[in-house]
TISETOR-758883 format. One record per residue: x, y, z of N, C-alpha, C in turn. Coordinates in Angstrom, 2 decimals, padded with zeros to 5 digits. Each point is the difference from the previous one (the first is absolute). Layout:
<r n_x="X" n_y="Y" n_z="Z" ca_x="X" ca_y="Y" ca_z="Z" c_x="X" c_y="Y" c_z="Z"/>
...
***
This chain:
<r n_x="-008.01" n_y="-037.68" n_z="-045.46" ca_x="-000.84" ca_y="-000.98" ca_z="-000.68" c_x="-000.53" c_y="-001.03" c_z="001.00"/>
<r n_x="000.87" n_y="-000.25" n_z="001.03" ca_x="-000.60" ca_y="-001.16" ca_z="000.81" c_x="-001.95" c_y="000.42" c_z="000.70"/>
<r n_x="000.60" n_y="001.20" n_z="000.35" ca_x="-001.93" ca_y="000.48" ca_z="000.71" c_x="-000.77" c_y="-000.47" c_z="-001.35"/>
<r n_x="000.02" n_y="000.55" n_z="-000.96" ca_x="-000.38" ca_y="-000.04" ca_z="-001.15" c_x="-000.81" c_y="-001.45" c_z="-000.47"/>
<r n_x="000.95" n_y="-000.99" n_z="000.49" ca_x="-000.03" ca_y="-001.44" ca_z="-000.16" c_x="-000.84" c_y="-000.69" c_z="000.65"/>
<r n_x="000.30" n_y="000.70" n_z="001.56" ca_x="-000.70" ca_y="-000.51" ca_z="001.36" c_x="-001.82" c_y="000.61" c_z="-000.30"/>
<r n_x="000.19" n_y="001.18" n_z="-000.33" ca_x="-001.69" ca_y="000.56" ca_z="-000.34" c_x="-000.57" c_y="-001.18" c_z="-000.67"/>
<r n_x="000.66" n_y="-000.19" n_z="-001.11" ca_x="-000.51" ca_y="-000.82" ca_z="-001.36" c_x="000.01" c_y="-001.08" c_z="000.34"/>
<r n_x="001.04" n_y="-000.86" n_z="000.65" ca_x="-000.47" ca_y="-001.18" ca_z="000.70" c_x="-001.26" c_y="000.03" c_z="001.18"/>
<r n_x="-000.13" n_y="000.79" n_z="000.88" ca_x="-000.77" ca_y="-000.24" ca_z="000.96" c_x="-001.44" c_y="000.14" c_z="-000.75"/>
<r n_x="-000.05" n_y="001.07" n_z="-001.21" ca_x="-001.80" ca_y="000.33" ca_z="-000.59" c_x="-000.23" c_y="-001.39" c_z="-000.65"/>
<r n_x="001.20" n_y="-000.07" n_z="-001.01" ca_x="-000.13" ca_y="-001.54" ca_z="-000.85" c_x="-000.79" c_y="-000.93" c_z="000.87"/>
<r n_x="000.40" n_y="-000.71" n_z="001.27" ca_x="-000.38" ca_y="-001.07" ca_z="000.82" c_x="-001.69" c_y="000.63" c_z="000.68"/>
<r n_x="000.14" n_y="001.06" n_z="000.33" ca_x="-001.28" ca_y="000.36" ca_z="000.69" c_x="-001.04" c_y="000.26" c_z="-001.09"/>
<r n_x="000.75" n_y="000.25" n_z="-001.59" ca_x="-001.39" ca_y="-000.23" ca_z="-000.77" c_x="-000.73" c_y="-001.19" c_z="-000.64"/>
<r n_x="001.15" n_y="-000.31" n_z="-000.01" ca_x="-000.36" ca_y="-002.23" ca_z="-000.21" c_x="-000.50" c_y="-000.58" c_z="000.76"/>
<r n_x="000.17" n_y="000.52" n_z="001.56" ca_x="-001.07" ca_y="-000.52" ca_z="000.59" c_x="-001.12" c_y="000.53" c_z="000.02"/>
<r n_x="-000.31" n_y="001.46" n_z="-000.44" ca_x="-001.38" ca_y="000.82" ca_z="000.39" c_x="-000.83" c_y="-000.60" c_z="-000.97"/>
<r n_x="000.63" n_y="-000.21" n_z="-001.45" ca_x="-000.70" ca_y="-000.75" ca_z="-000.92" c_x="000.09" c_y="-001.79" c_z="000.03"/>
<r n_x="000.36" n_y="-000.92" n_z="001.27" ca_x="-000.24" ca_y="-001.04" ca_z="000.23" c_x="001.12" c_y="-000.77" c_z="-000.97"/>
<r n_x="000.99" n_y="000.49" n_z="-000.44" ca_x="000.86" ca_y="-000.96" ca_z="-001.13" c_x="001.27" c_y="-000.50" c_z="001.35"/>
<r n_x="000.35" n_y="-001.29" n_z="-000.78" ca_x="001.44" ca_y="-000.81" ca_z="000.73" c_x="000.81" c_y="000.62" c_z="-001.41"/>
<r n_x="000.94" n_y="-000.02" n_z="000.89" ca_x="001.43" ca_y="000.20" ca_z="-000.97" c_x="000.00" c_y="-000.70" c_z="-001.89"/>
<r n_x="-000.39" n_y="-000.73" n_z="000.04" ca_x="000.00" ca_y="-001.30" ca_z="-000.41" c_x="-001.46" c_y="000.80" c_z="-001.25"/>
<r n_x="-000.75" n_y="000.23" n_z="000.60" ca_x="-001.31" ca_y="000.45" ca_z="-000.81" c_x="000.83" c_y="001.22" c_z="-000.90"/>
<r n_x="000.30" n_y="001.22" n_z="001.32" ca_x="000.27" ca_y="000.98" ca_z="-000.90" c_x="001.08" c_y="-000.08" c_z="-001.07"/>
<r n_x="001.28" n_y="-000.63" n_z="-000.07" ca_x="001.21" ca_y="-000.33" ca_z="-000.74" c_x="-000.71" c_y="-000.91" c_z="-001.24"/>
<r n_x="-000.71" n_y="-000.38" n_z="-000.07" ca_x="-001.21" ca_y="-000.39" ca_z="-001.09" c_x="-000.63" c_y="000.63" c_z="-000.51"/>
<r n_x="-000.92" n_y="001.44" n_z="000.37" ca_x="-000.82" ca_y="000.78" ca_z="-001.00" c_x="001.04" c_y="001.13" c_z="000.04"/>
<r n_x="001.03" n_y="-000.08" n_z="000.10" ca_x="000.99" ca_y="001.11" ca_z="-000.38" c_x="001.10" c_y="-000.39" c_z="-000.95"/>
<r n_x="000.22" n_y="-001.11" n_z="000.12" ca_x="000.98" ca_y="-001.07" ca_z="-001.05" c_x="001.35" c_y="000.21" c_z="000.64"/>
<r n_x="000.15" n_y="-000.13" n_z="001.41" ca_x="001.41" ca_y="-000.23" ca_z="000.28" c_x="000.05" c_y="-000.84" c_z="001.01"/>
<r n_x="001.43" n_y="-000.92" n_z="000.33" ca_x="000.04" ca_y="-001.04" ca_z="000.97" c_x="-000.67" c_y="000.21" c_z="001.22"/>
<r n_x="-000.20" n_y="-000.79" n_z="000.89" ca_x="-000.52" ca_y="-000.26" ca_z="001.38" c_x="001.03" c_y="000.29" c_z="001.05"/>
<r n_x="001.30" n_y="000.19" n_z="-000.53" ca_x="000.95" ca_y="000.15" ca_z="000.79" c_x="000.69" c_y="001.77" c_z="-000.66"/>
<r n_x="-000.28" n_y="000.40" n_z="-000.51" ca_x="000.20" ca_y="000.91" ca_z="-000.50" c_x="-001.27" c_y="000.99" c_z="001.08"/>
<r n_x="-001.02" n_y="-000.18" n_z="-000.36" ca_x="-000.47" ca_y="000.84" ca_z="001.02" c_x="000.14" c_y="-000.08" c_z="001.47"/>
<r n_x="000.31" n_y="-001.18" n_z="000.52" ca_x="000.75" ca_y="-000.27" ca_z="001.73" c_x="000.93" c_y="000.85" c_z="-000.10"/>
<r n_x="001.19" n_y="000.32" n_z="-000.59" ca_x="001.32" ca_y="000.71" ca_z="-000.53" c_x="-000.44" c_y="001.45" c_z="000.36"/>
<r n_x="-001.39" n_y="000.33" n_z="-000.57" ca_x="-000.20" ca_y="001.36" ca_z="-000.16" c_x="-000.76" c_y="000.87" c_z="001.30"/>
<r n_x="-000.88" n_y="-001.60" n_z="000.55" ca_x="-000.56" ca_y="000.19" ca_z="001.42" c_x="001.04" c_y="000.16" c_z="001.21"/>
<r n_x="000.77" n_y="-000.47" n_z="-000.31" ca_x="001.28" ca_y="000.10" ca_z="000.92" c_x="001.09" c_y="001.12" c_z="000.00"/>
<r n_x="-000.71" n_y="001.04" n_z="-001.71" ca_x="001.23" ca_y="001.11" ca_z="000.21" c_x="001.36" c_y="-000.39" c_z="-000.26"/>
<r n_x="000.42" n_y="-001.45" n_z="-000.85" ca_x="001.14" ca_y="-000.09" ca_z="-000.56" c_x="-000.19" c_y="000.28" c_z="-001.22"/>
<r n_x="-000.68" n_y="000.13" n_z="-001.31" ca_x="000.19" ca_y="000.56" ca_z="-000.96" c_x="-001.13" c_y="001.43" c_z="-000.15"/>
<r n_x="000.37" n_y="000.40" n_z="-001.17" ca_x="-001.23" ca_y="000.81" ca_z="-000.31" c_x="-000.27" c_y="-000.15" c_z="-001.41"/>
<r n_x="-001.55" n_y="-000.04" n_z="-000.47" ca_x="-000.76" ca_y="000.18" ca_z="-000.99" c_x="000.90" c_y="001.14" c_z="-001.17"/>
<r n_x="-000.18" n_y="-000.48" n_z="-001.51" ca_x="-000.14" ca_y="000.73" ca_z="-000.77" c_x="-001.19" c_y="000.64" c_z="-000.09"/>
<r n_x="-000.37" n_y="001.36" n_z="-000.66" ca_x="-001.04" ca_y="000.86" ca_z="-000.63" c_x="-000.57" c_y="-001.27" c_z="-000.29"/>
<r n_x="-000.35" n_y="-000.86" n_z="-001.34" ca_x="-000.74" ca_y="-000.77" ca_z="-000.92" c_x="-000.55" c_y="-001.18" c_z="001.46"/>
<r n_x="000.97" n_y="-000.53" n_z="001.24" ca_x="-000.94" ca_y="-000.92" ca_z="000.68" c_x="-000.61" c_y="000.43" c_z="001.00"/>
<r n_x="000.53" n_y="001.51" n_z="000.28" ca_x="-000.93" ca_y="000.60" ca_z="001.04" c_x="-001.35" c_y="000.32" c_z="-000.69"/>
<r n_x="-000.11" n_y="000.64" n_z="-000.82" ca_x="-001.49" ca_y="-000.52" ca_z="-001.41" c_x="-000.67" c_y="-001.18" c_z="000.67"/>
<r n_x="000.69" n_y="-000.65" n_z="-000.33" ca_x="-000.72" ca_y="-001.89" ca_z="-000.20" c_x="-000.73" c_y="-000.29" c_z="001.51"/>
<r n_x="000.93" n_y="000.65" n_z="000.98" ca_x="-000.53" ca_y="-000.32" ca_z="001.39" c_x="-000.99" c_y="000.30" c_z="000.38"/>
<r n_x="000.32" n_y="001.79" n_z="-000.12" ca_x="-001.37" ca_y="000.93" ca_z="000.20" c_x="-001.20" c_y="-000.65" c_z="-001.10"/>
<r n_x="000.23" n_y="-000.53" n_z="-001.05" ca_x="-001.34" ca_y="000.19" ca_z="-000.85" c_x="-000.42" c_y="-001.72" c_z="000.26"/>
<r n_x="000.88" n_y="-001.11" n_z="001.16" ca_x="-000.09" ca_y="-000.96" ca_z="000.28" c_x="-001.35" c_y="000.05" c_z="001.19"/>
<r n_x="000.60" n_y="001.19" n_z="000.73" ca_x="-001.23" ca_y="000.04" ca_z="001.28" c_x="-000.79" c_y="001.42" c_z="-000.40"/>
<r n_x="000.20" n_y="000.10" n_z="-001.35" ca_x="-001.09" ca_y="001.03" ca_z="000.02" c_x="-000.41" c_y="001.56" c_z="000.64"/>
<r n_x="001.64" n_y="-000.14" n_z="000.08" ca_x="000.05" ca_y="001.75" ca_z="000.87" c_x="001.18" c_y="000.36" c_z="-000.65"/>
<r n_x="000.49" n_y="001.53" n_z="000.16" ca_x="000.50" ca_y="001.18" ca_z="-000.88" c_x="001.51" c_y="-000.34" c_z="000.16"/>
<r n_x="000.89" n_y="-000.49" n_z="-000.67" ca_x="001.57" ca_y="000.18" ca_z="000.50" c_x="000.53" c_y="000.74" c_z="001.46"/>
<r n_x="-000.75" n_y="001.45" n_z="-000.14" ca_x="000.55" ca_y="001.18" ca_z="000.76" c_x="-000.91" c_y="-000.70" c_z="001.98"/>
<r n_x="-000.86" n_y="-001.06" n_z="-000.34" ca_x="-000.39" ca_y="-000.48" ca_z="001.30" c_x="001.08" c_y="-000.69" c_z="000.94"/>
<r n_x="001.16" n_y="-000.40" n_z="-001.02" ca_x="000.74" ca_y="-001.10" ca_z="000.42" c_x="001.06" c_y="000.78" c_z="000.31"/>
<r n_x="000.13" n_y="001.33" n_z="000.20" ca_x="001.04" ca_y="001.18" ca_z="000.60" c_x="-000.70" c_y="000.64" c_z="001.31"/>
<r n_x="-001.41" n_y="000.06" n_z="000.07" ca_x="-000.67" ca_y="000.74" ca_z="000.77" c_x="000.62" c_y="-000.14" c_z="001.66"/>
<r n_x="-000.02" n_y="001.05" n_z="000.34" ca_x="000.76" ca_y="-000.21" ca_z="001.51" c_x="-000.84" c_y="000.25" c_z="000.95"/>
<r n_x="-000.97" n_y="-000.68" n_z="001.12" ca_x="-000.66" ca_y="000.35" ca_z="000.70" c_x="000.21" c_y="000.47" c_z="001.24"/>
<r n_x="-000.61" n_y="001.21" n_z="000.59" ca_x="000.70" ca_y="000.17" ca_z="001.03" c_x="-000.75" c_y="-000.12" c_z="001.20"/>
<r n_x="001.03" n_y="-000.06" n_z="000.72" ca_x="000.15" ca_y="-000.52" ca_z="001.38" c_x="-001.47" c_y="000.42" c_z="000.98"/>
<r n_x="-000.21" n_y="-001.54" n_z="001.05" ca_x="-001.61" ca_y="000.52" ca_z="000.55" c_x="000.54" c_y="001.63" c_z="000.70"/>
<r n_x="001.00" n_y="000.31" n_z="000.90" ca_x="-000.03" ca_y="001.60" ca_z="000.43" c_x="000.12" c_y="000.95" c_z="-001.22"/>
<r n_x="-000.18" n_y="-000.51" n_z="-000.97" ca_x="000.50" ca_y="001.04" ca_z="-000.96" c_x="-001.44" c_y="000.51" c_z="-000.83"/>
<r n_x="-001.12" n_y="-001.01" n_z="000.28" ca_x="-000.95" ca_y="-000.20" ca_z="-000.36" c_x="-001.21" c_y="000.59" c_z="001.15"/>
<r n_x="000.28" n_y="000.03" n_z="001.00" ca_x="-000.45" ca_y="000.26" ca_z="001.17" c_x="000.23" c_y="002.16" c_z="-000.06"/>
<r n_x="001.57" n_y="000.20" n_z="-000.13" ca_x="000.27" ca_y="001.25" ca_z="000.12" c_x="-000.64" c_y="000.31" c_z="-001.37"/>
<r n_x="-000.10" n_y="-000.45" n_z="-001.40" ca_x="-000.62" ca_y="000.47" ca_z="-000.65" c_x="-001.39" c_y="000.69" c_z="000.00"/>
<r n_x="-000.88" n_y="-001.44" n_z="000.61" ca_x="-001.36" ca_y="000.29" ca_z="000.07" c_x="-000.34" c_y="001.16" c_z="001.29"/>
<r n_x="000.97" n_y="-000.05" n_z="001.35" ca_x="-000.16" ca_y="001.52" ca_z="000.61" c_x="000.14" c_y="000.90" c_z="-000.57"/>
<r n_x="000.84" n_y="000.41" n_z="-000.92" ca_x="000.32" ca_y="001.64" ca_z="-000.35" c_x="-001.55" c_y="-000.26" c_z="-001.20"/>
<r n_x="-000.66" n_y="-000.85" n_z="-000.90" ca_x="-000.65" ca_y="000.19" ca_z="-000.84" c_x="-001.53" c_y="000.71" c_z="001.24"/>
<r n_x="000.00" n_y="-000.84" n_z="001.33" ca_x="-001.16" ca_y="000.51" ca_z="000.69" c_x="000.08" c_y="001.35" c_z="000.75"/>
<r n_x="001.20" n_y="-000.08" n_z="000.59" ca_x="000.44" ca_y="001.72" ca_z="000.18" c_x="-000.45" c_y="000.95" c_z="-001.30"/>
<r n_x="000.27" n_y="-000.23" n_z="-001.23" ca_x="-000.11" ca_y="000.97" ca_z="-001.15" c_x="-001.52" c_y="000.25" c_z="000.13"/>
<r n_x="-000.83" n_y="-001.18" n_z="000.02" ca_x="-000.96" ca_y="-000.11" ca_z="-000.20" c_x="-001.07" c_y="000.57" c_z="001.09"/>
<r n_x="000.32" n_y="000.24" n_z="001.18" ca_x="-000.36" ca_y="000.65" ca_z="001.18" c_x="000.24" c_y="001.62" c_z="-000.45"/>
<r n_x="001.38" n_y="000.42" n_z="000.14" ca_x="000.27" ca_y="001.05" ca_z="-000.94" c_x="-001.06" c_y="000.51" c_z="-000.78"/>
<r n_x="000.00" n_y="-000.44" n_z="-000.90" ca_x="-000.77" ca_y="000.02" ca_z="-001.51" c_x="-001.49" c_y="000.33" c_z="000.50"/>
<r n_x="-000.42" n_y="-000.58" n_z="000.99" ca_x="-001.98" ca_y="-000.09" ca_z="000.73" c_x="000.41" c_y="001.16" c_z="000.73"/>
<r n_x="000.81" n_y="-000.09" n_z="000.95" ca_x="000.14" ca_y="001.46" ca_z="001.18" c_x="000.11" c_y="001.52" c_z="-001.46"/>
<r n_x="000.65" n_y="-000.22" n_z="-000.69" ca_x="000.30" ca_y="001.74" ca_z="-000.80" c_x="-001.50" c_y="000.00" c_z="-000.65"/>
<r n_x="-000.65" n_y="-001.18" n_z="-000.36" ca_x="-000.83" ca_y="-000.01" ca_z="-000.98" c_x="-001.49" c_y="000.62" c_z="000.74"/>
<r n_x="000.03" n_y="-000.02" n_z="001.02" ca_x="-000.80" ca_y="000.30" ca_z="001.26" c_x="-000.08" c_y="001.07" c_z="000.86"/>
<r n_x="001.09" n_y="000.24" n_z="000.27" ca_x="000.65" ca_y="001.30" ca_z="-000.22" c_x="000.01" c_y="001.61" c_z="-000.65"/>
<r n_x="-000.07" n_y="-000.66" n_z="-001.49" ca_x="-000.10" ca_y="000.90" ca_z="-001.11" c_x="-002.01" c_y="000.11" c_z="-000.20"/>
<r n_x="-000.99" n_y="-000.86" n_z="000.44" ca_x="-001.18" ca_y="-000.19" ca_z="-000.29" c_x="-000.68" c_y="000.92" c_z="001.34"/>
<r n_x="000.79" n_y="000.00" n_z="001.11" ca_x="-000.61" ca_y="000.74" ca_z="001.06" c_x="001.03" c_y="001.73" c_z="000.05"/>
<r n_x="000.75" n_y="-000.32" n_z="-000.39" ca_x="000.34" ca_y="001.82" ca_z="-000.62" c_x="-000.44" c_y="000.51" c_z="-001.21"/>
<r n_x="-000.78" n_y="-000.78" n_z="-000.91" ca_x="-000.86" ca_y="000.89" ca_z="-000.81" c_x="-001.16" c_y="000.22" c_z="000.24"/>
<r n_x="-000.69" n_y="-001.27" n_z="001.21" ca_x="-001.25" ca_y="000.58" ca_z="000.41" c_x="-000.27" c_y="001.13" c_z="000.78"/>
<r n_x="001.30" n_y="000.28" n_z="001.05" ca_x="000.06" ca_y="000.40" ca_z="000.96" c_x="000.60" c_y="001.63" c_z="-000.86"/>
<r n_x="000.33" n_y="000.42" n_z="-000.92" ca_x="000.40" ca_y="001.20" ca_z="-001.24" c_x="-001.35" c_y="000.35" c_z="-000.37"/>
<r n_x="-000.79" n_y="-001.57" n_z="-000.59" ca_x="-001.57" ca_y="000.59" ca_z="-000.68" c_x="-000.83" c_y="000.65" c_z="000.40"/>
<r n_x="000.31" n_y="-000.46" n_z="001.63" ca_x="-000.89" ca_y="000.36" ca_z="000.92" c_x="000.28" c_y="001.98" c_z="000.34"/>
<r n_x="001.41" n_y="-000.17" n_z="000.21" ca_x="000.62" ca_y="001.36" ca_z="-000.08" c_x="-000.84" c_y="001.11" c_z="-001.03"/>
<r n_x="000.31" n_y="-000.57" n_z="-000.79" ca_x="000.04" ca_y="000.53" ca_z="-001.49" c_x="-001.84" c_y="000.60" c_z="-000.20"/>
<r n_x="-000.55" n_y="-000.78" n_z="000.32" ca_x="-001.51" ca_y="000.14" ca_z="000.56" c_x="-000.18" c_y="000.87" c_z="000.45"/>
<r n_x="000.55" n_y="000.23" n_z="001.33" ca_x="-000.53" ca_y="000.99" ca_z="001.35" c_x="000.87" c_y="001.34" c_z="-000.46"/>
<r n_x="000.69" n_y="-000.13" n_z="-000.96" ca_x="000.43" ca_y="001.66" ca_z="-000.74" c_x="-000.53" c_y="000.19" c_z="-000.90"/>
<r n_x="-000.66" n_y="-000.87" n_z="-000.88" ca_x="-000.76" ca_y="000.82" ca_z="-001.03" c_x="-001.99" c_y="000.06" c_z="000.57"/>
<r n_x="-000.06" n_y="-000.32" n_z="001.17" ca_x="-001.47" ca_y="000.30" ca_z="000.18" c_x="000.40" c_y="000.00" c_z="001.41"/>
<r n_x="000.33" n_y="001.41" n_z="000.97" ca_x="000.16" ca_y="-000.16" ca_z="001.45" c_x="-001.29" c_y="000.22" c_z="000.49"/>
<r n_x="-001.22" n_y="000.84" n_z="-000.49" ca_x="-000.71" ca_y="000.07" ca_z="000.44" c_x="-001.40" c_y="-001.25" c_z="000.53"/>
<r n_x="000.47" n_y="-000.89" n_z="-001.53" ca_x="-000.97" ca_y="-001.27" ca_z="000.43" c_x="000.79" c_y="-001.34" c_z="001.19"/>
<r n_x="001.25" n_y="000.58" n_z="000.11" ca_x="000.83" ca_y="-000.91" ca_z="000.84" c_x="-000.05" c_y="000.19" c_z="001.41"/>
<r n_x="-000.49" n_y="001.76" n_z="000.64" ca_x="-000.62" ca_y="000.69" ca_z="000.79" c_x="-001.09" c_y="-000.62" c_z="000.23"/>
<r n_x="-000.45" n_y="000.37" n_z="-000.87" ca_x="-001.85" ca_y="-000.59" ca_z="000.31" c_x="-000.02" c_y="-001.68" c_z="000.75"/>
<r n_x="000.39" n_y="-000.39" n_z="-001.23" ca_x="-000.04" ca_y="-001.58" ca_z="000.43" c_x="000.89" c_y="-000.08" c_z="001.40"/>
<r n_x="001.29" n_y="000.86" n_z="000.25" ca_x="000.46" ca_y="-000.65" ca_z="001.67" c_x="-001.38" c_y="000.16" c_z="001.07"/>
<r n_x="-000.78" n_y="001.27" n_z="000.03" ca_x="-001.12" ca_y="000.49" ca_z="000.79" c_x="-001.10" c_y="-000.88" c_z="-000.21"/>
<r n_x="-000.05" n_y="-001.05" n_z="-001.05" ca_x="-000.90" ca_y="-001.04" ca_z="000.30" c_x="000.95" c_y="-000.99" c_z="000.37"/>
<r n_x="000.78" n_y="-000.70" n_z="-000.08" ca_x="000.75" ca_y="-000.75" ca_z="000.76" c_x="000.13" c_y="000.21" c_z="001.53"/>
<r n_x="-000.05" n_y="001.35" n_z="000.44" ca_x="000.13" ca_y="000.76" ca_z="001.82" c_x="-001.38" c_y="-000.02" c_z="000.11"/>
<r n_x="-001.21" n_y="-000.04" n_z="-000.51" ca_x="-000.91" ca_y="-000.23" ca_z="000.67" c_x="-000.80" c_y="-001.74" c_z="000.24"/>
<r n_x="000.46" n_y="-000.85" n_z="-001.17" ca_x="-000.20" ca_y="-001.34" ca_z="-000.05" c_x="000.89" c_y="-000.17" c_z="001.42"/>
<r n_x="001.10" n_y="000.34" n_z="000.24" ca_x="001.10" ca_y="-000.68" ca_z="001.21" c_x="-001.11" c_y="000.63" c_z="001.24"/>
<r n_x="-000.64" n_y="001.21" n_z="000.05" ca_x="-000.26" ca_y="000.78" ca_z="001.25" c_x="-001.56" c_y="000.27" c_z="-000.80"/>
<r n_x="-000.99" n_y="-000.32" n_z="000.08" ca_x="-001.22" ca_y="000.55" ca_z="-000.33" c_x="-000.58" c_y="001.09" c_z="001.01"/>
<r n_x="000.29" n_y="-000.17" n_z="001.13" ca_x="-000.46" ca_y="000.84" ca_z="000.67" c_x="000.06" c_y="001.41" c_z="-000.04"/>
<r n_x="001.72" n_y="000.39" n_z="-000.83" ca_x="000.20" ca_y="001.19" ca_z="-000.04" c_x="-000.81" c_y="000.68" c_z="-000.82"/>
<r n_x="000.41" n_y="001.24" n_z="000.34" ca_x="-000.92" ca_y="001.23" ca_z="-001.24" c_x="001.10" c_y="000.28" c_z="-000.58"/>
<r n_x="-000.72" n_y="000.49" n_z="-001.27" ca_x="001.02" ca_y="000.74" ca_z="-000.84" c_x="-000.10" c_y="001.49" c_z="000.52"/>
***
């Protein structure tokens, strides 16, 4: 229970300030002492269900914000690499897969018409070499 406490104390204080309230403000639109929430910022007591309500709906955010555990800047860092690795991944197969079906179509072409694929290389060998004869 103590982590538990320490989460909930540390979001409690960092959301009272994100929404600009003193101790003093929030223990007022929640209806409990001024020293009661110091108590709770400090991780010596903990909230019932009914005033964790009052808090969250004091600053206007979800109960489950005041559990949220954020993680760590390397943890945030190794996250966002493996999301750009995937994502490199994801462009390389996708690219991949677009030049082996052209490179099949193309196949796929020169077996069902070899004779116009003939023809056309012998204008391609004379555009490179005009000089030659056929």
């Amino acid at each position: 229970m103590a982590r538990l406490k320490e989460i909930f104390a540390k979001n409690l204080k960092a959301n009272r300030n994100k929404y600009g309230l003193s101790q003093a403000k929030l223990a007022e639109k929640a209806d409990i002492s001024t020293h009661y929430v110091a108590m709770l910022e400090l991780a010596h007591n903990f909230p019932t269900a009914d005033i964790l309500e009052r808090l969250a709906a004091a600053m206007g955010i979800q109960v489950f914000e005041l559990f949220f555990v954020s993680p760590s800047p390397r943890e945030e860092v190794e996250r966002l690499h493996l999301a750009v690795i995937e994502d490199i991944r994801n462009t390389i197969d996708t690219e991949i897969e677009k030049a082996l079906e052209k490179h099949l179509t193309r196949l796929w072409a020169n077996k069902e018409n070899p004779n116009e694929n003939a023809h056309n290389s012998g204008k391609r060998r004379q555009q490179i070499n005009p000089r030659r004869k056929k």
